[in-house]
Backbone as CSV, one residue per row, in Angstrom:
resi,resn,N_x,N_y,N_z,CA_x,CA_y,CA_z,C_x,C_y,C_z
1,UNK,0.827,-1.179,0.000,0.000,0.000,0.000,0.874,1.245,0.000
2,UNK,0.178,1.830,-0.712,1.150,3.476,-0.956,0.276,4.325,-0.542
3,UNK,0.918,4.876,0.772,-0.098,6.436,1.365,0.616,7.673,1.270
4,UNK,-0.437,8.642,0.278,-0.661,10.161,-0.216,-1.342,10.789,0.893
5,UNK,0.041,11.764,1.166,-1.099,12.734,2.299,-0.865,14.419,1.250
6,UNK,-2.302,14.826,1.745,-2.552,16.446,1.077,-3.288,16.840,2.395
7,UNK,-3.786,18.149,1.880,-4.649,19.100,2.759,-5.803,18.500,3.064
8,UNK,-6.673,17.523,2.444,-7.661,16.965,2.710,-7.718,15.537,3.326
9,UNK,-6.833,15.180,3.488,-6.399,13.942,4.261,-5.221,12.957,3.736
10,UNK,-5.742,11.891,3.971,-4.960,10.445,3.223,-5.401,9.805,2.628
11,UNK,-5.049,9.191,1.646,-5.164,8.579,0.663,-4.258,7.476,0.006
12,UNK,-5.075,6.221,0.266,-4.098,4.748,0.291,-4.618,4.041,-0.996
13,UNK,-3.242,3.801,-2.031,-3.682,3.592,-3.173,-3.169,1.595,-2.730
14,UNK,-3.927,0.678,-3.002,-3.542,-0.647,-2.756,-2.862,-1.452,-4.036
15,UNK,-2.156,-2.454,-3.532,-1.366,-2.962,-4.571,-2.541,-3.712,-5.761
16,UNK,-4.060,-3.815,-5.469,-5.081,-4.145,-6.206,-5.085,-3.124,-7.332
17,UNK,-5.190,-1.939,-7.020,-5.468,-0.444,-7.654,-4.214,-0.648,-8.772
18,UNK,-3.120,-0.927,-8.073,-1.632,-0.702,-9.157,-1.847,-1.633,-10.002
19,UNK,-2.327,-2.979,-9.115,-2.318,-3.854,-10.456,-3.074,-4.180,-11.311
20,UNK,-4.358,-3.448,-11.401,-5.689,-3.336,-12.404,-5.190,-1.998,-13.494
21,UNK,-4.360,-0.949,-13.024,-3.465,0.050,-13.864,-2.254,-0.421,-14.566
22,UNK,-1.734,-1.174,-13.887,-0.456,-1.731,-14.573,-1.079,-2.722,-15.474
23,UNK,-2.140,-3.547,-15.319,-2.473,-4.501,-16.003,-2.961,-4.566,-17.371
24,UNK,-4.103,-3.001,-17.373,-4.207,-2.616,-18.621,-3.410,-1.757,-19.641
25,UNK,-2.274,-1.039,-18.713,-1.127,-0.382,-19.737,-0.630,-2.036,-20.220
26,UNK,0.088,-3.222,-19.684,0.491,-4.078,-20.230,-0.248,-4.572,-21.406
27,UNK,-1.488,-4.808,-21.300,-2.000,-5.630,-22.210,-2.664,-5.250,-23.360
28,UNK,-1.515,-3.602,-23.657,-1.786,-3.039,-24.814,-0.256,-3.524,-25.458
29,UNK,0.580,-4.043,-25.236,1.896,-4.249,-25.502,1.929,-5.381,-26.127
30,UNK,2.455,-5.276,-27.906,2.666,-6.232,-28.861,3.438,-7.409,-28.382
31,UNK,3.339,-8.575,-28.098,4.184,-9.861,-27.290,4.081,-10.358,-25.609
32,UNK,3.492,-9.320,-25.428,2.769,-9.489,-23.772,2.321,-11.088,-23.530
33,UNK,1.823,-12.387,-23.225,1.248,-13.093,-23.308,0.526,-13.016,-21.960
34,UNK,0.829,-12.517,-20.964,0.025,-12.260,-19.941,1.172,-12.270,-18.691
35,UNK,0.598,-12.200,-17.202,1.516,-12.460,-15.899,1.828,-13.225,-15.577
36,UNK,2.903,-13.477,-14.616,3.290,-14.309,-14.457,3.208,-14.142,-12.795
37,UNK,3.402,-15.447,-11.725,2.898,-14.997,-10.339,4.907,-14.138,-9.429
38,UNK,4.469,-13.638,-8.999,5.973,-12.644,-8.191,6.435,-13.480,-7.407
39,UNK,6.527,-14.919,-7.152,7.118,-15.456,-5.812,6.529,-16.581,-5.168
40,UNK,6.822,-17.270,-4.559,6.218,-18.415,-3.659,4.965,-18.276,-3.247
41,UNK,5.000,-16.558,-2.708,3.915,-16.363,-2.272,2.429,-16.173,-2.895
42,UNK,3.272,-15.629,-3.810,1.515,-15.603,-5.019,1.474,-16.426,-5.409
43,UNK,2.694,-17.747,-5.799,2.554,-18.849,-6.047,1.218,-19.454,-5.497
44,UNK,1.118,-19.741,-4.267,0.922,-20.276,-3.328,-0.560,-19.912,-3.426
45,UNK,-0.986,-18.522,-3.661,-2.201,-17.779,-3.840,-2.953,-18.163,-4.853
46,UNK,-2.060,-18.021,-5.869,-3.031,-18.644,-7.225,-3.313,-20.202,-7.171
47,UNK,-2.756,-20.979,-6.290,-3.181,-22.465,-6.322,-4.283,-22.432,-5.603
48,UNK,-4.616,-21.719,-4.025,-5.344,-21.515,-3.316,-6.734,-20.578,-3.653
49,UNK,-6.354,-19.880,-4.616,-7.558,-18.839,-5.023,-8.036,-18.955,-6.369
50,UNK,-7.002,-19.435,-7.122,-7.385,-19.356,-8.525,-5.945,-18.717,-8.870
51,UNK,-5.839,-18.777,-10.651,-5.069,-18.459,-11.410,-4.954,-16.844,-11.710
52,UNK,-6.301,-16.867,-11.232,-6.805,-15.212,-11.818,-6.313,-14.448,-10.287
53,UNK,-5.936,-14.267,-9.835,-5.438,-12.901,-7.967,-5.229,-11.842,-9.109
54,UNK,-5.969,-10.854,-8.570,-5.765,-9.562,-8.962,-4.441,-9.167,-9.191
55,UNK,-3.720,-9.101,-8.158,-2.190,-8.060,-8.553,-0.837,-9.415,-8.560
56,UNK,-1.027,-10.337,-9.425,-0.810,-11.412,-9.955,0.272,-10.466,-11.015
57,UNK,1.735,-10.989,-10.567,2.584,-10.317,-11.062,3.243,-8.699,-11.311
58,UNK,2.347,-8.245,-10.197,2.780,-6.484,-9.779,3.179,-6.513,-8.552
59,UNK,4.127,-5.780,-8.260,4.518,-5.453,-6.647,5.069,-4.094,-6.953
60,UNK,4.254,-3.262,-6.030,4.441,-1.800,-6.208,4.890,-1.518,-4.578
61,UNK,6.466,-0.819,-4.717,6.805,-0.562,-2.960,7.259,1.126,-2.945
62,UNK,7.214,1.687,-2.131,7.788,3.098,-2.073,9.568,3.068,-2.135
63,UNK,10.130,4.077,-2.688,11.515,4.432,-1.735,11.441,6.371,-2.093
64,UNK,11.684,6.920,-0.740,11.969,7.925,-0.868,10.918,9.014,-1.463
65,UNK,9.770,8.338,-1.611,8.388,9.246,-1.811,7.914,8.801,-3.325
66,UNK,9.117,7.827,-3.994,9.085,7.435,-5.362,8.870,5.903,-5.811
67,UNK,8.163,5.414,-6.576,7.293,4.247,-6.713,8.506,3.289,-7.324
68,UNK,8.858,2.143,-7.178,9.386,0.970,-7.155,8.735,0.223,-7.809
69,UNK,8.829,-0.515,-9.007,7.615,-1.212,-9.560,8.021,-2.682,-9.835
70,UNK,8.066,-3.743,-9.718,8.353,-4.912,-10.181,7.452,-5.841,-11.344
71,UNK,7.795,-5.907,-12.586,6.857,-6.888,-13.235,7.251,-8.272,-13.426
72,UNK,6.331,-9.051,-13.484,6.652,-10.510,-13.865,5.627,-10.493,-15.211
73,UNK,6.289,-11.245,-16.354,5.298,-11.171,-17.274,5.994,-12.781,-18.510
74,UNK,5.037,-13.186,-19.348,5.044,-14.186,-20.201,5.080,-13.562,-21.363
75,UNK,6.091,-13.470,-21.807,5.997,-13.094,-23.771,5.308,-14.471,-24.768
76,UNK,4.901,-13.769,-25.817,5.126,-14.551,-27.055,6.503,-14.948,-27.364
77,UNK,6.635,-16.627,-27.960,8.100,-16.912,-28.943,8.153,-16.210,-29.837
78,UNK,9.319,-15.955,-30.224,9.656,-15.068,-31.509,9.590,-13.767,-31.354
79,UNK,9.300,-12.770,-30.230,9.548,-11.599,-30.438,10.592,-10.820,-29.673
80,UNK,10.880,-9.487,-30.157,12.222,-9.069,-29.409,12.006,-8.633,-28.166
81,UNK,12.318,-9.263,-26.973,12.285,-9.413,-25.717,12.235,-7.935,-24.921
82,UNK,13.749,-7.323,-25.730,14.176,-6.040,-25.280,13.368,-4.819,-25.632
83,UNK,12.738,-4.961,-26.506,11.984,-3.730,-27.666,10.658,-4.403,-26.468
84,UNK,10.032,-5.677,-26.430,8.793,-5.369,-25.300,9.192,-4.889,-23.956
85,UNK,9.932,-5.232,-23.550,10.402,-4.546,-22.229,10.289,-3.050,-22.281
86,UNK,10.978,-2.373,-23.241,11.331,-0.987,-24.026,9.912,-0.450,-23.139
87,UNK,9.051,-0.865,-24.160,7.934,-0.520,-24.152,6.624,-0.686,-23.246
88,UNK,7.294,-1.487,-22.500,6.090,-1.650,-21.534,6.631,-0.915,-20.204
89,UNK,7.494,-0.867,-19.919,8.176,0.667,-18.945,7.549,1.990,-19.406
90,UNK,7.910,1.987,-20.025,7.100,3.254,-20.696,5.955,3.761,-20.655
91,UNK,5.207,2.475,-21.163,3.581,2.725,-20.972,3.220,2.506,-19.106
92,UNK,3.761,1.739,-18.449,3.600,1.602,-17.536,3.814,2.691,-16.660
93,UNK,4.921,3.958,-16.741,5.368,4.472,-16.174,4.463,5.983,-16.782
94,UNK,4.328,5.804,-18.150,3.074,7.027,-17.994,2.069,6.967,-17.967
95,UNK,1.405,5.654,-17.913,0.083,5.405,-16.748,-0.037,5.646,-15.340
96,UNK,0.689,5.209,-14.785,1.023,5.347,-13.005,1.651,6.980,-12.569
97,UNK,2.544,7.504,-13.357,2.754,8.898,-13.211,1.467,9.857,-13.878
98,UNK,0.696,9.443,-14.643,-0.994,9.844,-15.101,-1.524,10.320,-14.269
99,UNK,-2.054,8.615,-14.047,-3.221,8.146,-12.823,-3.123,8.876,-11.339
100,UNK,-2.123,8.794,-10.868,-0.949,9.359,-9.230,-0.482,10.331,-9.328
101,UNK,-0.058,10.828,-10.176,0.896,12.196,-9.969,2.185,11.777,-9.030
102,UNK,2.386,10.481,-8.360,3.796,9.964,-8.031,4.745,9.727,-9.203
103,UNK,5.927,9.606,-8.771,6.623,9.519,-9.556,7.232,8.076,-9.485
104,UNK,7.453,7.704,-11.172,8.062,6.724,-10.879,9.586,6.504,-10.777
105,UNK,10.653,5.633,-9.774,12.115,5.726,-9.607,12.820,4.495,-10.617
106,UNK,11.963,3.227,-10.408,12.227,2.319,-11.400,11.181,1.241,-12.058
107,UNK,11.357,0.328,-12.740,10.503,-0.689,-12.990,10.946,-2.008,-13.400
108,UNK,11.137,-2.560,-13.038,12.109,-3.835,-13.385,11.155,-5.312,-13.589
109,UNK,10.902,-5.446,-15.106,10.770,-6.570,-15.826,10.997,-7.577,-15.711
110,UNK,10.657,-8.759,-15.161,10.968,-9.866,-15.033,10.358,-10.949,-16.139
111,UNK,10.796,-11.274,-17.644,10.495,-12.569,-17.961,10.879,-14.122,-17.933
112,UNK,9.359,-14.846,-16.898,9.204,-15.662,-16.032,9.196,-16.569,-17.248
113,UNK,8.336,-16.124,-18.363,8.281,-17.523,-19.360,8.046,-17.315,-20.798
114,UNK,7.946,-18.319,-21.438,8.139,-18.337,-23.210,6.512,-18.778,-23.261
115,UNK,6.162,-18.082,-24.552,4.785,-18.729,-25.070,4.482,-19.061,-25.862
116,UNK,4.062,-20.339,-26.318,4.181,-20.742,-28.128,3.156,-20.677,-28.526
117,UNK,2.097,-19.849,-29.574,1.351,-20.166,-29.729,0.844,-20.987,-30.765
């Protein structure tokens, strides 16, 4: 959870919120094949809940007032790995700097797997 304070109070954006924003900047991205789970722990979640957990491959943490972003994601075979990465930082990072008015510090891509279709 990421908490925004202003003149009118606080305001707690949840890692659900990031990952329904992050989810649809991704799945405008040519080779995307979908998420992949962040760890044992979502591991563990998607066996227990289903395949589908909301923030299923996002982990959004603060440093220094500035957003930290982690993706896990599944490409298509055959496309250039680096050019989707390129591009999904990008879109990701001017969705969330959009949406928030936070800023983003990094975003770091993780591809978990290959997809043949």
């Amino acid at each position: 959870m990421i908490n925004i304070y202003n003149p009118q109070g606080k305001v707690i954006l949840t890692n659900d919120y990031f990952a329904g924003l992050v989810g649809n900047a991704i799945t405008s991205c040519y080779g995307v094949a979908g998420m992949s789970v962040a760890g044992p722990k979502d591991g563990l979640r998607a066996v227990v809940f289903g395949s589908d957990i909301p923030e299923k491959g996002v982990v959004v943490s603060e440093d220094e007032g500035q957003l930290v972003i982690d993706l896990h994601i599944k490409v298509i075979y055959g496309v250039n790995i680096a050019t989707i990465v390129d591009n999904i930082k990008e879109r990701v990072s001017y969705a969330v700097e959009h949406a928030t008015n936070l800023k983003v510090k990094s975003i770091t891509v993780s591809v978990d797997d290959i997809i043949t279709e």
